[in-house]
N, C-alpha and C positions, 0 to 999 in steps of 0.2 A: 504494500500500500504506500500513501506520500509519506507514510513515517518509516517504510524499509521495514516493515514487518510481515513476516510470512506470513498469510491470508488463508483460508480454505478454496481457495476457488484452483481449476486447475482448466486447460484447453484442449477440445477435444476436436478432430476435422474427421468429418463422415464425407462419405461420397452417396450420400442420400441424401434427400430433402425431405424428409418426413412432415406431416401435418403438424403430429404431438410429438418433440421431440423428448416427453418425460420418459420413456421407456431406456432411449438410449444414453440419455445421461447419468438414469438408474442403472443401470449396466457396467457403465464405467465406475460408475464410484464405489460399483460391488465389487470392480478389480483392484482400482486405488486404495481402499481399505485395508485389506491385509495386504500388500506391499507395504504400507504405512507401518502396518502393526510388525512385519516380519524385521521390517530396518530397526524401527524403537527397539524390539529385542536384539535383534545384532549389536545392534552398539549398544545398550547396557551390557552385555552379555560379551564383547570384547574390552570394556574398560576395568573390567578384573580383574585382569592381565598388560602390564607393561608393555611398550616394544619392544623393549632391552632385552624384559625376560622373553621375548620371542625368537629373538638373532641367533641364537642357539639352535634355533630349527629351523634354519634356512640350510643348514649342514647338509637337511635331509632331502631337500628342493631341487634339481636336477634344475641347473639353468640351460647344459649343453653338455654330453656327452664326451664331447672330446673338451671341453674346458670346464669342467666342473658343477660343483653347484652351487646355488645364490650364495653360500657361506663363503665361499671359497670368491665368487665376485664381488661381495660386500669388502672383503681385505684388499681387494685389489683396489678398488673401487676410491679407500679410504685412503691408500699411500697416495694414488694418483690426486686426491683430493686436498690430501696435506702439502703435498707439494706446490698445486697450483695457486691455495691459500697464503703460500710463505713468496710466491712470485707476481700473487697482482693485490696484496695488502688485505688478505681478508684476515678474520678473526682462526688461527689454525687450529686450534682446539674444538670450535665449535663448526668448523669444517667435516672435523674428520670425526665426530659427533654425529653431525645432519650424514655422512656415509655409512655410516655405521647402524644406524636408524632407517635407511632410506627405504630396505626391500621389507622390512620388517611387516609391514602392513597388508599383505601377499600373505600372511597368514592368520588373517581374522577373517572372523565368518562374515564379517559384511563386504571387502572387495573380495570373498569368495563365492558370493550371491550375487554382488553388482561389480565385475573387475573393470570395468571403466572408472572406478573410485579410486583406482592405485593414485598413491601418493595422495588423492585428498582426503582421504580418512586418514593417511598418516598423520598428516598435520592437524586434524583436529585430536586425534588421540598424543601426539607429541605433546600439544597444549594442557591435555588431561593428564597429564603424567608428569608436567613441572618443569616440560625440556623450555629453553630460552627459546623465546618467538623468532629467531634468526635461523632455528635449528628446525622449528615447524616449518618456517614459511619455504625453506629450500627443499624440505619433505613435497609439499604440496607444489610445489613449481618445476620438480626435479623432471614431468611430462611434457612439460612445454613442449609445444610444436609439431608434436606427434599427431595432431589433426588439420595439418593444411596449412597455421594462420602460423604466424613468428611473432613470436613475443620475447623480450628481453628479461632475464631473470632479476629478479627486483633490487639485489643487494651481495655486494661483494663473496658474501658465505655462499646465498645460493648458485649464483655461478661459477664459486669452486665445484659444488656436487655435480650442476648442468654441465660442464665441462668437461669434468672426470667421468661423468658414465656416461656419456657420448664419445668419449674417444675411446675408453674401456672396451666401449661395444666396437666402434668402428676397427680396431686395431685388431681385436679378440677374433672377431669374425672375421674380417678379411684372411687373418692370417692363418686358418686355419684351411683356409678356400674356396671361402664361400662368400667372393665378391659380385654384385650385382651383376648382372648379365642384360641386355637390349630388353628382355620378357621379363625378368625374374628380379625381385628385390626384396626377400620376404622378412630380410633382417631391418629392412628403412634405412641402409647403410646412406643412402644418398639424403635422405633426409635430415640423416644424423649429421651427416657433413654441411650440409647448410647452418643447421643449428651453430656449430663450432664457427662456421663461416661469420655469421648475425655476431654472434657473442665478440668477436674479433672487432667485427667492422662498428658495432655499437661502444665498443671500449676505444678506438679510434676516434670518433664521435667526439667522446667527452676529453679526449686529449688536448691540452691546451699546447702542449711544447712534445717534441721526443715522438717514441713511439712508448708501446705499452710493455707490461716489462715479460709479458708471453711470448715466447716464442714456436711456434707450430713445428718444428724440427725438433726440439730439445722437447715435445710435450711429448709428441708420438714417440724417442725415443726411450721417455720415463717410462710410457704407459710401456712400450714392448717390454722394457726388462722386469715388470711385476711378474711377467705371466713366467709359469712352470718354462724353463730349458729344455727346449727343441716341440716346445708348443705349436709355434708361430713360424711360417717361413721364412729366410734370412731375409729377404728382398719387402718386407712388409712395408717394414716403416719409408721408405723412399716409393713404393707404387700406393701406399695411403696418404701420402703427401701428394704425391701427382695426381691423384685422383680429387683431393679437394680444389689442390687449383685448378682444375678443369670444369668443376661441379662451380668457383668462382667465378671463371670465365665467361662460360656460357651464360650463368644466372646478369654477369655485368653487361654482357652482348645484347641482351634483351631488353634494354636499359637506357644502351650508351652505341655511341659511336665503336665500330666495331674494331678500327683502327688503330682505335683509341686506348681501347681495352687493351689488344695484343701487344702496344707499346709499354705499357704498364706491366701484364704479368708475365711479357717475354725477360723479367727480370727477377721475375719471384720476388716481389717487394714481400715483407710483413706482411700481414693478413689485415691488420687494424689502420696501416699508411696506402693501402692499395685506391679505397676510394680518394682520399684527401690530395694522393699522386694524381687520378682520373682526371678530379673537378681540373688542376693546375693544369692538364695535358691540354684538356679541350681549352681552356683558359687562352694557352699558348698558341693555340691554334687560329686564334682570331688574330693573330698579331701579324703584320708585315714581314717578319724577321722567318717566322715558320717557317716557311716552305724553300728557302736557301738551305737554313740550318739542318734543316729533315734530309734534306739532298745533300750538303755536304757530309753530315754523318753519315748516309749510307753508302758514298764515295769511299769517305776516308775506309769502314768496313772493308770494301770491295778490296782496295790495299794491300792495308794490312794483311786480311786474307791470300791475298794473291804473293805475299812477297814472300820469296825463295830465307830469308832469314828472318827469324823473328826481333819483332824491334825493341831495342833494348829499353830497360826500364828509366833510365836515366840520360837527361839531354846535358850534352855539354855547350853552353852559348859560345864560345868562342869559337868554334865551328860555323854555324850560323854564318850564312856569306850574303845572301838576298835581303834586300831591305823588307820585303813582306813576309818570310820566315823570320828575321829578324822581327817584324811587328807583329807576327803573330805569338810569339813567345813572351812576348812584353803584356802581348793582350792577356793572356794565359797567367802570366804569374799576378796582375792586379784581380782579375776575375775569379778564377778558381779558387781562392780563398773566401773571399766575398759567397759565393754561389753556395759553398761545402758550408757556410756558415750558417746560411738559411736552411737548406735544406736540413740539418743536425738539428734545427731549431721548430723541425715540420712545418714551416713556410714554403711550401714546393712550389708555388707562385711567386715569389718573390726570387727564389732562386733560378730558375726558368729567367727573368726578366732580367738578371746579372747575365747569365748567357746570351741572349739576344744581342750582348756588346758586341760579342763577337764575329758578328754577319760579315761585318766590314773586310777585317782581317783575316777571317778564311776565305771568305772569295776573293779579295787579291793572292792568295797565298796558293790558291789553286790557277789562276789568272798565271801566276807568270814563276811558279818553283816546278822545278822538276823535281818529281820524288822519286824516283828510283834513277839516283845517278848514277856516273858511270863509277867513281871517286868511292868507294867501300864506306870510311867512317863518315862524308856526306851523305851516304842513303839513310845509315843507320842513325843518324840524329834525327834526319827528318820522318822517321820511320817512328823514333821516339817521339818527337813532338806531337806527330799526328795520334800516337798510344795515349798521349798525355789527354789529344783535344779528343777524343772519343771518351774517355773515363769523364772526363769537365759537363760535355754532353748529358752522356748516358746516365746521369747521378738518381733522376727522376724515374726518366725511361727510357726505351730503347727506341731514340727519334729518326733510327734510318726507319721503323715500319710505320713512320707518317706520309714517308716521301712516294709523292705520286710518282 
C-alpha cells in the first residue's frame, strides 16, 4: 500500500472473461492459502537452526562430480573472497563471513520448496541469526544477474562474495571442460562473465584517478590455485581470460563504434579503464589531428614489422642527422612525459590531446627521413625512435586500427 505495507490483495490474469468472476478468484485464493501457510511454516521451522550450524552439511551437497561438493566450494569460495576483500578495500572478515554463509540457505526447507529464494532467505535468516547487515545483504545479492537484468552489488563486502563465486564458477567449470559451446551454456558461464565484466566496469565508474586495484589476470590466477592439483587444465586461466575479453568486446561492439572498440581491447587494457579509454578514443576521433596520427601509427607498425633487425630500445641523439628526426625527438621527449602523466592519472582524454602535438612532427619526419638507411646505426636509431613514437601512441590504444 502508500505506506509499503504488504496488503492481502494479490493479481490474477485469466484468458477468460467470465460474467461472475467470484468462482475464479475463489479458486485462486484456495491455492494462495496454503502456499501462504506452507512458507509461515518453513520459515519458522528453519529459524531453529542457524546457517552456520548448516555449513557442515553442504559437505554432503554434490555441487559437481569432478569438483566436489558445496562444502568443499564454500572454502574455495571464501579464500577467493578474502582475497579480493584485502584488494578493493572491503571489510575481510566479514567477507569471508558472507562466503562462508552464502550456500548455506540450499539447505532449508523453504528454498527447498521455492529454490528461486536462494540467497534471499539467506539474508533474511542471516538477519535472524545476528550476522552484521553487510554479511546478509551480500547473502541476498550474491544472485544478481542470473535473470537477464545487471545490477551492481551494493557495497564493497558484497562484491567481494559477487566476484569470488562468479569466477569460482567460471574458472571451476571451464576448467574442467565444460566451456560454452555456439548451442550449449548450461553453466551461465557467459553470463557469469558479464557479471565480472559490470563489477569491473562499474568500479571504473566511481574511479576518480588510477585504475582499480583488481586485477583480472592475478584474480583468475588466485581463483585457479584454490582448486584441488590437476583439477583444472593448465591452459584455463589464459582461455578464461580470452574468453571474457571477447564476451567484452562484443557486449562494447553493440554499443560503440566498432573501430573503436578493437582499438581499445586490441590492448587488453584493465577491465575497469576499458570504457573510460573508449569514451577518450571516440573523443579523439572528432579531432583534426586523428586520422594523420591513426595513419602514421599504422605506418610506423608496418616498419617496424617489416625490419630485418629489431629496433633497439634506446635512441642515441647524437646520431640524429635530419632536422625533422631531429624534431621529432625533441617532440617526443616534451610530450611523452606530459601524455604518460595523464594517462597514470586516468585522464585518457587529456593524454590523447598531448599527443595530437605531435601530427606536425611525424609527418615531416615521414615527409623527408629515410628509415631504413643504408648506414646500420642510422637505421637503428631511427628504428628506435619510431619504437619510442608507437609506445607514446599506443599508451590509450592501438591507433593504427583507427586508420582508414
Amino acid at each position: 500500500d502508500a505506506q509499503g505495507r504488504l496488503t492481502h490483495q494479490f493479481l490474477v490474469v485469466s484468458n477468460i472473461s467470465p460474467k461472475d468472476p467470484s468462482r475464479i478468484i475463489e479458486g485462486n485464493e484456495r491455492v494462495v492459502r496454503p502456499r501462504l501457510a506452507d512458507a509461515k511454516f518453513f520459515f519458522d521451522q528453519d529459524r531453529k537452526k542457524t546457517l552456520a550450524d548448516r555449513v557442515p552439511g553442504l559437505d554432503k551437497v554434490v555441487y559437481h562430480a569432478q569438483l566436489g561438493s558445496q562444502g568443499a566450494r564454500v572454502k574455495r569460495v571464501r579464500l577467493i573472497a578474502r582475497w579480493v576483500a584485502q584488494r578493493i578495500g572491503a571489510d575481510v572478515i566479514l567477507a569471508e563471513r558472507a562466503a562462508l554463509l552464502a550456500k548455506a540457505d540450499l539447505l532449508t526447507e523453504m528454498v527447498g520448496e521455492f529454490p528461486e529464494l536462494q540467497g534471499v532467505m539467506g539474508g533474511y535468516y542471516a538477519r535472524h541469526d545476528g550476522e552484521a547487515d553487510a554479511v546478509a545483504v551480500a547473502i541476498e545479492t550474491q544472485y544478481l544477474n542470473r535473470r537477464g537484468t545487471f545490477s551492481e552489488a551494493s557495497d564493497l563486502v558484497a562484491q567481494s562474495l559477487l566476484i569470488a563465486d562468479r569466477t569460482e564458477t567460471l574458472v571451476g567449470i571451464w576448467g574442467i571442460g565444460l566451456k560454452p559451446t555456439g548451442e550449449k551454456d548450461p553453466f551461465a558461464l557467459r553470463r557469469h562473465a558479464l557479471t565480472l565484466i559490470h563489477s569491473f566496469e562499474a568500479a571504473g565508474a566511481r574511479q576518480t584517478e588510477g585504475c582499480w586495484g583488481l586485477k583480472l589476470r592475478e584474480l583468475l590466477q588466485i581463483t585457479a590455485s584454490v582448486f584441488t592439483a590437476n583439477t583444472l587444465a593448465p591452459e584455463t586461466v589464459e582461455q578464461v581470460e580470452s574468453f571474457i575479453y571477447e564476451r567484452y568486446l562484443h557486449q562494447l561492439s553493440n554499443q560503440h563504434d566498432p573501430r573503436s572498440v578493437i582499438a581499445v581491447m586490441a590492448l587488453r587494457p584493465p577491465l575497469d579503464q576499458a570504457l573510460p579509454r573508449l569514451n577518450a578514443i571516440q573523443t579523439f576521433l572528432q579531432w583534426p589531428e586523428a586520422p594523420a596520427l591513426a595513419a602514421a601509427n599504422k605506418r610506423v607498425g608496418h616498419i617496424l614489422k617489416k625490419s630485418a633487425t629489431k629496433a633497439p630500445s634506446l635512441i642515441d641523439p647524437a646520431v640524429l642527422q635530419e632536422p625533422a628526426e631531429q624534431s621529432l625527438y625533441d617532440a617526443l621527449q616534451k610530450v611523452q612525459p606530459l601524455a604518460l602523466l595523464a594517462f597514470e592519472s586516468g585522464d585518457y582524454t587529456a593524454s590523447l590531446k598531448v599527443l595530437a602535438a605531435l601530427r606536425s612532427p611525424v609527418d615531416a619526419f615521414f615527409d623527408t627521413v629515410m628509415v631504413n638507411a643504408d648506414d646500420l646505426s642510422l637505421r637503428n636509431n631511427r628504428l628506435a625512435l619510431l619504437s619510442q613514437l608507437q609506445m607514446a601512441m599506443n599508451c590509450v590504444a592501438d591507433l593504427s586500427q583507427l586508420a582508414v
